[in-house]
KEKE-3310 file (N, C-alpha, C; in steps of 0.2 Angstrom, whole numbers, plus 5000, padded with zeros to 4 digits):
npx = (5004:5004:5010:5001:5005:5011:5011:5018:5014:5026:5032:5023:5025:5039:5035:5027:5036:5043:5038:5033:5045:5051:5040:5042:5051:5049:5038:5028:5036:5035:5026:5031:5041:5032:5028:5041:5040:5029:5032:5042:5036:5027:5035:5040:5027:5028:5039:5045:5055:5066:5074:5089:5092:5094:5095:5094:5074:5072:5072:5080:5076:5078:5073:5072:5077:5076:5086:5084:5080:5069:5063:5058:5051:5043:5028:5022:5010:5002:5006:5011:5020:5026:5032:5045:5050:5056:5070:5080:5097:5106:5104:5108:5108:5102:5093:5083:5085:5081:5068:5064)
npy = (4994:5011:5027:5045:5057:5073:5091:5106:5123:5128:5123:5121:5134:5134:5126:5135:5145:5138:5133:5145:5151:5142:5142:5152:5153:5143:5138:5127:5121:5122:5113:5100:5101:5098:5085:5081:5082:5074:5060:5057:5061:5049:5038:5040:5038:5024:5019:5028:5026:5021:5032:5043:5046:5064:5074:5074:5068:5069:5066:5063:5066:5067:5075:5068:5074:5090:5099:5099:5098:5085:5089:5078:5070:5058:5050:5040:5033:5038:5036:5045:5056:5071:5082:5095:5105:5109:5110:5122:5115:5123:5133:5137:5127:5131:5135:5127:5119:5129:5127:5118)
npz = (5000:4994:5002:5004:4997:5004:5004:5013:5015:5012:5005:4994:4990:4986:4971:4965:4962:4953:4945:4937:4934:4924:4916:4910:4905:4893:4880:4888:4897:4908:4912:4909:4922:4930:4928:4927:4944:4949:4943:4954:4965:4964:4966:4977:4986:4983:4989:5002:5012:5007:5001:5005:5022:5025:5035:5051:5051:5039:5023:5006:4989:4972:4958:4943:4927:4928:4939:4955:4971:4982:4998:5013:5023:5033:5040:5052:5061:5049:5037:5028:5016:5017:5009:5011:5006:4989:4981:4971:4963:4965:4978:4995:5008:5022:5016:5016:5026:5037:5040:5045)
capx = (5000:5006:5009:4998:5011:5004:5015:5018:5015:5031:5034:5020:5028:5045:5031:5025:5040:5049:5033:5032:5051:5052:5035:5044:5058:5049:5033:5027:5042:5034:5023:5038:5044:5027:5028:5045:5040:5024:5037:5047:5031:5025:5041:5041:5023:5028:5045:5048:5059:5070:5078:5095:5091:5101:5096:5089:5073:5072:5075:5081:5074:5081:5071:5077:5077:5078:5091:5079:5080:5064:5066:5052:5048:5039:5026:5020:5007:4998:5009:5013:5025:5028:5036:5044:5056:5058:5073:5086:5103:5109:5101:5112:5106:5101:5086:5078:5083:5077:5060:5063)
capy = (5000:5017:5032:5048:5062:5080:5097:5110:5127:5132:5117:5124:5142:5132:5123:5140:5149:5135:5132:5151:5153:5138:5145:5159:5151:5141:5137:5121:5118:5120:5106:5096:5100:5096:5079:5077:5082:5066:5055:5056:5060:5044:5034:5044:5037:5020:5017:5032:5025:5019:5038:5045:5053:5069:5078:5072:5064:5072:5062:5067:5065:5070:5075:5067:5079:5097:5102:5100:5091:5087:5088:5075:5069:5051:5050:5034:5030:5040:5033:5050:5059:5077:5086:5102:5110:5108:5117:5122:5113:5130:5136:5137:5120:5134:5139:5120:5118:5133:5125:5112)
capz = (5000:4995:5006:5004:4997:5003:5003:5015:5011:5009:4996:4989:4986:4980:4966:4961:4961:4947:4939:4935:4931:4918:4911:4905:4899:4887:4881:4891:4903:4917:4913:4909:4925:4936:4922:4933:4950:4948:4944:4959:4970:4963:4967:4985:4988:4984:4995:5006:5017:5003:5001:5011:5027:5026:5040:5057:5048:5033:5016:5000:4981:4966:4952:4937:4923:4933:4945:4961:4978:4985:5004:5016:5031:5032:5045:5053:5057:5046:5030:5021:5016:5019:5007:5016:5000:4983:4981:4966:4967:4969:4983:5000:5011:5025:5014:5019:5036:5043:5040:5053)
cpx = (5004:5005:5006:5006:5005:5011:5013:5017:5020:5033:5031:5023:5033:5041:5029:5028:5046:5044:5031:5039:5051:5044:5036:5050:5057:5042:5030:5033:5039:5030:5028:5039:5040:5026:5034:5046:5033:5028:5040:5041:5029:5029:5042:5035:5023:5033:5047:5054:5066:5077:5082:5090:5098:5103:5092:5084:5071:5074:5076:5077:5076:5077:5076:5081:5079:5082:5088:5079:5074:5064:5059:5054:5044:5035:5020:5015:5002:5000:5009:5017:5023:5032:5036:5047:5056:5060:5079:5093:5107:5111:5105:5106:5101:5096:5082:5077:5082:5070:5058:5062)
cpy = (5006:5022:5036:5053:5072:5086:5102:5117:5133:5126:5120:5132:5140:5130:5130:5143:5145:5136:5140:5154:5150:5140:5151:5159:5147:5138:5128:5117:5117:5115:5101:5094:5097:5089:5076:5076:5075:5063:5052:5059:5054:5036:5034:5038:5030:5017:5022:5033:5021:5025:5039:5052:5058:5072:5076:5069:5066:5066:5067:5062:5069:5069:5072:5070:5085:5096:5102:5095:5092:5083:5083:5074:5062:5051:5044:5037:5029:5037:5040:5052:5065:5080:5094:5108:5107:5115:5116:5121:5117:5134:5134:5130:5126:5137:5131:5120:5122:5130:5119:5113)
cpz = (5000:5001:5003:5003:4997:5005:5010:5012:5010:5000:4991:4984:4982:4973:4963:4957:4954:4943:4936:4930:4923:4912:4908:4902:4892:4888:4886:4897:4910:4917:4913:4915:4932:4935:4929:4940:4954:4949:4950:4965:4969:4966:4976:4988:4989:4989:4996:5010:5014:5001:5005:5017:5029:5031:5046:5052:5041:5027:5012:4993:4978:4959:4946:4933:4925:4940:4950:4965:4981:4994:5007:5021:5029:5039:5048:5058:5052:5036:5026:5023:5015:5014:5009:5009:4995:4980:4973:4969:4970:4976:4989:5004:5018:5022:5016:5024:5040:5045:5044:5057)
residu = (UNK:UNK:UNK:UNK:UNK:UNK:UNK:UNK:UNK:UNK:UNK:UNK:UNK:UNK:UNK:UNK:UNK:UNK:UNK:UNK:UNK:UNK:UNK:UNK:UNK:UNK:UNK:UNK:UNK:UNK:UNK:UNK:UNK:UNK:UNK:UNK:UNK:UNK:UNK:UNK:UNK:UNK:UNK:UNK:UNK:UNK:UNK:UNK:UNK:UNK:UNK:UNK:UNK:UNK:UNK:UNK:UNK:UNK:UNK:UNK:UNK:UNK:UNK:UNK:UNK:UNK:UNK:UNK:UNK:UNK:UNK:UNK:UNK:UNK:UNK:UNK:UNK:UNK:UNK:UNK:UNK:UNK:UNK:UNK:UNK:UNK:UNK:UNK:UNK:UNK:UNK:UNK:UNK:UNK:UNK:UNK:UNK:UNK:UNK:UNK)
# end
C-alpha cells in the first residue's frame, strides 16, 4: 500500500515559484517540469523509506530531469510523506533547514 504524498505550504511556494520561472523560459516547461515532479512523488509514495536521510529525519529526492531536491519527512502511522522543500541545486542547504 502506497503512502499519501501532501505538501507543505512552503513546498507549495518552492512549486509555484519553478513552475512560474520555467513557464517563462519556454513554452510548456513548466509542465515538463510538474511531468518530473509526479514522477518522483509517485516513486516517494511507493518506497519512502527507501531515500538517504540527510538531515535528522528528513529524506532526500532527486528530480530526474531538473536540477531539484525534494526535501520529506515520512510520517507513521499516518503513512505519508511530507514534502517540506523543493529546492534548486543551487540554493544554499540553509534555505531548507530553517524550515525544521
Amino acid at each position: 500500500m502506497s503512502y499519501a504524498v501532501v505538501t507543505t505550504p512552503d513546498a507549495d511556494a518552492d512549486l509555484f515559484d519553478a513552475c512560474s520561472w520555467y513557464a517563462e523560459q519556454s513554452e510548456d516547461l513548466d509542465l515538463d517540469f510538474l511531468d518530473d515532479l509526479r514522477e518522483v512523488t509517485e516513486q516517494i509514495a511507493l518506497l519512502p523509506n527507501s531515500y538517504p536521510t540527510v538531515y535528522k529525519s528528513i529524506r532526500l529526492a532527486l528530480m530526474r530531469r531538473f536540477p531539484y531536491k525534494v526535501f520529506f519527512i515520512v510520517e507513521e502511522p499516518e503513512r505519508q510523506a511530507v514534502l517540506l522543500a523543493v529546492i534548486h541545486h543551487a540554493r544554499h542547504p540553509r534555505t531548507w533547514k530553517k524550515r525544521v
